[in-house]
N, C-alpha and C positions, 0 to 999 in steps of 0.2 A: 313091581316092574313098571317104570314108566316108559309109553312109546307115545311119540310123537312125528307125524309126518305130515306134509305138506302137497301140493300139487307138482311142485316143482322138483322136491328133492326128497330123498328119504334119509330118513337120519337114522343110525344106531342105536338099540336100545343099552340101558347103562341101568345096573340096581340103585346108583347113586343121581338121583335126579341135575342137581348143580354141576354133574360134568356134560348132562345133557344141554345144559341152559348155557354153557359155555360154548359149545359150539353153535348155539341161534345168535349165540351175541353179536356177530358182526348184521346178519341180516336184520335183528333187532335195530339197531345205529343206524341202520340205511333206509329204514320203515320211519326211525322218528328225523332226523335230515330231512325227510318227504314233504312230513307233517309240517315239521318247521318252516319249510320252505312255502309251501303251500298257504301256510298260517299267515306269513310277510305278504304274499300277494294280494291276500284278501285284509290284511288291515287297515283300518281307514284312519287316514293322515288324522283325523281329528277325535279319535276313538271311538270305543264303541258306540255312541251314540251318534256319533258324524258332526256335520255341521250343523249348529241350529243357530238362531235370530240371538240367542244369548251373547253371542260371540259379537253381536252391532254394538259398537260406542256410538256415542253422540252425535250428532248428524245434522247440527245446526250449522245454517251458512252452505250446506251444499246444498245441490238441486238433480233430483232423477227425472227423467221424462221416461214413461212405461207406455205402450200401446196396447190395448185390450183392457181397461179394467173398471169393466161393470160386472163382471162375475169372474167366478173361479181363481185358479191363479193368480190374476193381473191385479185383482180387489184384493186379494191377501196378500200380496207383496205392497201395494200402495199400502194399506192400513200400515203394516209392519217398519216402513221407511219414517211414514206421519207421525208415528207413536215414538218413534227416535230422533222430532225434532228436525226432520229433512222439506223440504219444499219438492212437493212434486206433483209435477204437470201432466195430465192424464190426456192421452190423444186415443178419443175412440167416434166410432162412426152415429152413432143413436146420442144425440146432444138430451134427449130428455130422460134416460136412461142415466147418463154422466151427471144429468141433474141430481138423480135421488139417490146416485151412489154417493156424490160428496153430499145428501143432507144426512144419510142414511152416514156415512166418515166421521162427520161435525156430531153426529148426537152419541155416537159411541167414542171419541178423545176429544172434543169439545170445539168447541165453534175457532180456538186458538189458530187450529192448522190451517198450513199454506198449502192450497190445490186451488188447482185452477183445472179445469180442460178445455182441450182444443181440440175441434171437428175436425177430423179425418178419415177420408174413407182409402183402407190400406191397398185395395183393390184398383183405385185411381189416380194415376200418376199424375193427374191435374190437382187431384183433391191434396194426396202427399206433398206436391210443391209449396203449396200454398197452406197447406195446416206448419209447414219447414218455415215456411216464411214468416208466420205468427210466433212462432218461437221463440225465434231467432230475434225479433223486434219484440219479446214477452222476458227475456232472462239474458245473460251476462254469459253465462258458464253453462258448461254441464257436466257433471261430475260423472254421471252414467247415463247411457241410451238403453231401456231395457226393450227391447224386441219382441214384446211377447201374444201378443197377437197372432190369430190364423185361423184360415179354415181347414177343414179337413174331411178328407170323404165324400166330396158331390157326385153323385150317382148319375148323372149323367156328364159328356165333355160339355163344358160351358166354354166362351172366350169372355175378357174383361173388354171393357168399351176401348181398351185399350189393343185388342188383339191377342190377347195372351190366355192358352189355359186358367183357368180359373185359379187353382191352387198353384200353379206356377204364380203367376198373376201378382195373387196378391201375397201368400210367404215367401215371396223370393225377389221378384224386381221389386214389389214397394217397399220393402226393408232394405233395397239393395240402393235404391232413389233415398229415401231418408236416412239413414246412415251416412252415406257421400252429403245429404243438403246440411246434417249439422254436425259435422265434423270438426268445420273450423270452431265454434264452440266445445267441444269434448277437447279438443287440441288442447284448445285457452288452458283447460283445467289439469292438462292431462289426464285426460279422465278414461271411460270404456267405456266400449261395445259388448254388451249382452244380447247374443243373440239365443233364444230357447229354440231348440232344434226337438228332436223325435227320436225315439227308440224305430220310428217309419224310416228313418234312413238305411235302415238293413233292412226293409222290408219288401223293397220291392225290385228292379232290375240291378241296382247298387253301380249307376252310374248315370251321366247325364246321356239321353236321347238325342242329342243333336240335329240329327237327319229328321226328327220328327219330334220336335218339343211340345208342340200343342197333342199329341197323340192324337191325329187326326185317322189314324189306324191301331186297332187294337187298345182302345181307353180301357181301363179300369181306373176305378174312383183310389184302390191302393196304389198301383204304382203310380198311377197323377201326385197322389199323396208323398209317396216315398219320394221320389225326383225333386221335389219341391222343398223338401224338409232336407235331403241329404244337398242341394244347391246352397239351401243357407249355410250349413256345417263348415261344407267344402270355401266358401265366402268368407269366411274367419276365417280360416288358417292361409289362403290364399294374403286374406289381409295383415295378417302377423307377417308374413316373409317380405313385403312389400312397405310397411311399415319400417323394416330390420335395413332393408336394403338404403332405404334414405334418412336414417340414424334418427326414426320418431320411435323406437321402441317403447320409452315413456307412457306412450298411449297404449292403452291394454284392448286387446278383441278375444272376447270370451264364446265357448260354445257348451251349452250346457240342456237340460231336457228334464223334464216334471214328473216324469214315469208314468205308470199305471194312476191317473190321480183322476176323482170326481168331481170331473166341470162337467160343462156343456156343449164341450167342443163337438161332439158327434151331432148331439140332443140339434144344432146349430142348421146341418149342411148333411149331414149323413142319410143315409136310407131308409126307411122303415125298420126292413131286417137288422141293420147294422144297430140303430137305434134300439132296437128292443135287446141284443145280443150285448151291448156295453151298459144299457140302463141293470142288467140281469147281473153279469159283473161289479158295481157296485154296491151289491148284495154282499160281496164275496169280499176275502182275506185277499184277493188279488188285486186289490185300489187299497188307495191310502187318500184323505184328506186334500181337499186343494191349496190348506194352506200349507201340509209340506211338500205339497208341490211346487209350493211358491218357492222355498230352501235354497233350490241350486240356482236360479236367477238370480235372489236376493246374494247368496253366497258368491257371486261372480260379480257381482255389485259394488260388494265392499269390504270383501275380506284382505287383507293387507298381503304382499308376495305369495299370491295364489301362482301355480304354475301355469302358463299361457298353452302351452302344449297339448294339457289335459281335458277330459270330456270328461263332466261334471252332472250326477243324476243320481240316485237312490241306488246304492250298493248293494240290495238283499236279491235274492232269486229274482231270476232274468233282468234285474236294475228296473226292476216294476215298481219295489218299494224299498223300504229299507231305509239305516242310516245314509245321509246325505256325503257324497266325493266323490274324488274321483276315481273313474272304470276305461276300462277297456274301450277303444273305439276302432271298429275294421278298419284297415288298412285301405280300401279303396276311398275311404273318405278322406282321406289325407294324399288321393296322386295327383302329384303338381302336374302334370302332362293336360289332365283333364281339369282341372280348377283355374288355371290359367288361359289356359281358353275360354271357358267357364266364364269369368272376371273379363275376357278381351270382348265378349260376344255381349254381356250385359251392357258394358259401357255404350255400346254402339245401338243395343235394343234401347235401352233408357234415353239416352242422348246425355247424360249424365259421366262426368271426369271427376274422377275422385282427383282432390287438391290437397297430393300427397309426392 
């Protein structure tokens, strides 16, 4: 005698098992449709391995400008570009630091490549102008802007000499200033905007503070953080529709994020506790490497009819790590009601008019 029942339904017993298995068949079918379904949402457009640097052809004759890259990230996506033949211009704020990263570049793919850096502190809108200005009188084009600089986590409110929360300060206006100063460059090439944004955009009020942007009530160093990282997000796609709207679609704005990965970002700006709590972490299976953190920037970079739409970052559990594609991005980070004002309130903070 076979009996079989379930939570939900009880089924008849049958001496002949196969007229039992006939009547689960239909629930069977609607168990594997599930699975199936399920299975499509999680596959990643580039299989299971995701995107990797495999995927870069040759890169001779273009030009990237990357912010950040004397460690983590920012140095493993320059290496990665320079090994494939690209010219790219490194803007970061420590010039002797940028020094022994390109000697430290040159002795690992040879004295051939083309890097140059340019001083910039992303923090000050005097320093951005004018590192914008060097550029611009330094290269012809630019094929990509990769964004990938930031701090994160300062434990107490700081402002920039400029008036601005710190982490607003510098991940949001001075990407939001550099971006608009070398656009008409990126134009020239048609080229993109990569901006690396945060898994911190859903981490903290999941909107912009308006009435109170510098947090002059109620700071914490997270939601400073999360408002900062979800402004850049909201900034790209604000720019995509604005782009669309005066038929520059051509030019691509990307928004993508490094996941769980081991820099120095905390190690940088963050708090003792915090520091000791993410140093412990990458202990752990819960970080991956900074150069596939590097992936989804690089992957926004250069990979050919990438969808503009999509948020780009490591596919595995909580998109911490995993194959590289694109995931899920909350809905508040795409409301035009708020990013548009967002984008009216910058222009007027900056003094800066996008020439679009």
């Amino acid at each position: 005698m076979c009996v079989i029942t379930t939570q939900t339904k009880k089924y008849p017993t049958f001496e002949n098992p196969y007229k039992e298995l006939r009547l689960l068949l239909p629930d069977l079918c609607l168990i594997i449709l599930i699975l199936k379904k399920i299975d499509k949402m999680n596959t990643n457009q580039f299989g299971k391995k995701g995107w990797t640097p495999d995927r870069i052809e040759k890169l001779n004759g273009k030009t990237y400008v990357i912010t950040g890259t004397t460690s983590g990230t920012g140095f493993e996506a320059a290496k990665i570009l320079l090994s494939k033949g690209a010219k790219v211009v490194m803007l970061n704020r420590n010039p002797k630091k940028a020094e022994v990263t390109i000697a430290s570049l040159k002795q690992e793919l040879g004295n051939d490549i083309d890097v140059i850096n340019i001083q910039m502190d992303l923090s000050k809108q005097t320093s951005v102008k004018k590192a914008a200005e060097k550029v611009i009188k330094t290269v012809p084009q630019i094929n990509a802007l990769i964004c990938n600089a930031a701090i994160a986590q300062v434990p107490k409110q700081t402002l920039t000499v400029d008036g601005w929360e710190s982490q607003m300060g510098t991940n949001y206006y001075g990407n939001f200033t550099l971006q608009a100063l070398l656009f008409p460059l990126i134009e020239k090439s048609k080229g993109r905007i990569v901006t690396v944004g945060s898994l911190g955009y859903d981490m903290g009020i999941k909107t912009i503070k308006f009435d109170d942007l510098n947090w002059n009530k109620d700071y914490t160093p997270n939601n400073a953080y999360s408002q900062s990282k979800l402004a850049q997000i909201m900034s790209i796609y604000e720019l995509q529709e604005r782009l669309k709207k005066v038929d520059k679609s051509d030019i691509k704005a990307y928004a993508c994020h490094p996941g769980s990965s081991r820099t120095n970002l905390i190690n940088s700006n963050g708090s003792p506790m915090m520091k000791f709590i993410f140093n412990l972490m990458k202990l752990s299976p819960l970080t991956q490497s900074a150069e596939k953190g590097a992936y989804p920037q690089l992957m926004c970079a250069t990979e050919p009819n990438l969808d503009q739409s999509s948020f780009y970052g490591p596919t595995g559990r909580n998109n911490w790590t995993g194959p590289v594609g694109a995931h899920k991005l909350e809905s508040h980070a795409k409301d035009k009601v708020v990013s548009n004002k967002l984008w009216e309130l910058s222009e007027k903070e900056t003094g800066i008019k996008w020439n679009i």
